[in-house]
Steps between C-alpha positions, in 0.01 A plus 500: 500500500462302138806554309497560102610170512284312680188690304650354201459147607199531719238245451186650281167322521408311159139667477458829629882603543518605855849401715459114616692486844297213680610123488245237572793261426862411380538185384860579403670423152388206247512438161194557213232283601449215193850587340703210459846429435654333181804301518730721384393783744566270827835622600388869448326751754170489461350876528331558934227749522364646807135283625405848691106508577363893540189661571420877334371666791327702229271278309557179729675276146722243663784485263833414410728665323594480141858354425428336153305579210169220544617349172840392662228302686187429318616470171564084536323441862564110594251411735088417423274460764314190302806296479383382879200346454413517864547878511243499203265285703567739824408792246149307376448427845529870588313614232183312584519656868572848385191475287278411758623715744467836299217342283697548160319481226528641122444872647829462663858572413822311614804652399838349600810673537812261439258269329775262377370232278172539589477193753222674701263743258457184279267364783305780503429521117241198499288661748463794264701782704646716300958515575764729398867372586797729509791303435807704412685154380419489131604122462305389867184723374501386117378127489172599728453809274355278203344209731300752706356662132329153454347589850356832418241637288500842256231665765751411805749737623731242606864547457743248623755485580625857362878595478622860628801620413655850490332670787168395456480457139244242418609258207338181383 
């Protein structure tokens, strides 16, 4: 029997609201990803969440949980893909595969979620295939934002990368 208790905490899926009981893994407790300390803040606690990996037996979204608001942690993301040059030349040497192997061409669409800086659409914007990236870090997403204009024409719908914020809300 499900106490009033334990209904009040239970574990609600993040699209379609149904109870979220099923753990595909617990990675334990860590700290924000890309959240670093200052100085001052070294002898402090530093805030845990719960790394808890679920599955809605409803609509199948794998999901974690919501602890912080996403601009605790996207507001000033640290890390960029392109700072590694040879995970940008990984990317360019993906991108030429992935073409050929589902015969991409400017009828397509590639749309990255988590696009970061934009170390892997950029390859495909040469070739002419149209890219939307949703990056929810507005400083990561920015400096590709006005490059990837130069790449695009008025009759293309590319976007790239976008930024979401608010549930879904698209800004630019």
């Amino acid at each position: 029997m499900v106490s009033d208790l334990d209904s009040m905490f239970e574990a609600r899926c993040r699209h379609c609201a149904a109870p979220v009981h099923d753990v595909v893994i617990d990675l334990g407790m860590h700290p924000l990803c890309e959240s670093y300390l200052s100085r001052d803040q070294l002898n402090r606690m530093e805030p845990f969440y719960p790394l808890v990996v679920m599955v809605c037996r409803n609509c199948w979204l794998v999901q974690l949980e919501q602890y912080v608001e996403p601009g605790e942690i996207f507001s000033e993301y640290a890390y960029f893909s392109s700072y590694a040059a040879s995970w940008v030349e990984h990317a360019r040497k993906y991108v030429e595969g992935i073409v050929r192997r589902l015969e991409l061409d400017e009828h397509s669409r590639v749309i990255e979620i988590a696009s970061n800086d934009g170390y892997l659409l950029q390859h495909f914007l040469p070739l002419g295939i149209p890219v939307l990236g949703v990056e929810p870090a507005a400083n990561v997403a920015g400096p590709r934002r006005s490059e990837a204009s130069r790449h695009s024409s008025s009759s293309s719908e590319r976007i790239w990368p976008s930024t979401w914020r608010n549930g879904g809300a698209r800004t630019s």
